[in-house]
N, C-alpha and C positions, 0 to 999 in steps of 0.2 A: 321816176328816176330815183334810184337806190346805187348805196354803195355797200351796205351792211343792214342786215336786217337781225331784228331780235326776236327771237323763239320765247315767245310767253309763258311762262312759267306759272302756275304749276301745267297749265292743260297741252301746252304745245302745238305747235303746228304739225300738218304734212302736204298737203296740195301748195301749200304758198314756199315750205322750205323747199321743195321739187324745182317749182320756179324758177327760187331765186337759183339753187343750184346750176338749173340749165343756163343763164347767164355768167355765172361765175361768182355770183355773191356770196359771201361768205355769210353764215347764219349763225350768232352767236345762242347759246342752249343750253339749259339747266335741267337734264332730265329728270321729272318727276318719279319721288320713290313713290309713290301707292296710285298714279294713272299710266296708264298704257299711251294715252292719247299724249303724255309728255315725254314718251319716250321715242317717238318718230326719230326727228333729226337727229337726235345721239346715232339711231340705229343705222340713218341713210351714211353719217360719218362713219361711220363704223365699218361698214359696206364700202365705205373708198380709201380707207384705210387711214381717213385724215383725221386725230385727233386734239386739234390744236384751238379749236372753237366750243368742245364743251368743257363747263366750267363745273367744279362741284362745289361751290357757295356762291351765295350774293354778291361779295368782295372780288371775286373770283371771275364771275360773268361781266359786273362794271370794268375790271382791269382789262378783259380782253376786248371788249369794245372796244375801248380808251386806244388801246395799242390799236386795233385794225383803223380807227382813225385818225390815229397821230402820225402813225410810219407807216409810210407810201411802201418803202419796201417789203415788211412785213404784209401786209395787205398784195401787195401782187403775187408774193410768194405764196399766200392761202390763195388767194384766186385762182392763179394756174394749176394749183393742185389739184381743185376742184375741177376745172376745167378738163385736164387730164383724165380724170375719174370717174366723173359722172355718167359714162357709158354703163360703167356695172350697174347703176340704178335703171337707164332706160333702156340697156337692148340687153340683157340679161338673159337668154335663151334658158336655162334651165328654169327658169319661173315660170314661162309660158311651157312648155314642155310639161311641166307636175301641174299647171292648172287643167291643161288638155286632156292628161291622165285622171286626175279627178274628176272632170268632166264626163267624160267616157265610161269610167265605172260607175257614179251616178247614176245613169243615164241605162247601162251596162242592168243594173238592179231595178230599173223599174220595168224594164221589157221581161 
């Protein structure tokens, strides 16, 4: 049972921020400037066009917890955005479409 989850800084999540997204949790996230691996959840944000849970300091990340936990309304309102959005991370047809096509020419070059 979660209402907010926090993105690990510097290394990041991605399988667990996916999660929580398909519920509607909001993932607070500091992306890392020199890992790739902390820069997931900025990126899946980014992809929904929600920008309201990454922080760019320490001060920055604590404050927005703080708010996703203190105001209920703030908090429903990130939630259902999420909720809304998280299609483009899991049924995203041109992803699967350019992996098929990578696939194929791979595959294309060894025959």
């Amino acid at each position: 049972v979660c209402h907010v989850m926090l993105d690990p800084f510097p290394f990041g999540g991605c399988n667990t921020s996916l999660e929580a997204f398909d519920y509607g949790i909001p993932v607070v996230c500091m992306p890392s400037q020199t890992m790739i691996n902390g820069r997931f959840t900025q990126g899946f944000y980014k992809k929904m066009d929600i920008h309201h849970c990454i922080a760019d300091s320490p001060t920055q990340y604590i404050q927005q917890v703080l708010r996703l936990i203190q105001d209920p309304t703030y908090y429903k309102f990130v939630s259902e955005k999420i909720l809304k959005a998280k299609g483009c991370l899991f049924e995203e047809a041109a992803s699967v479409d350019e992996y098929q096509r990578v696939f194929i020419s791979l595959l294309e070059q060894r025959v």
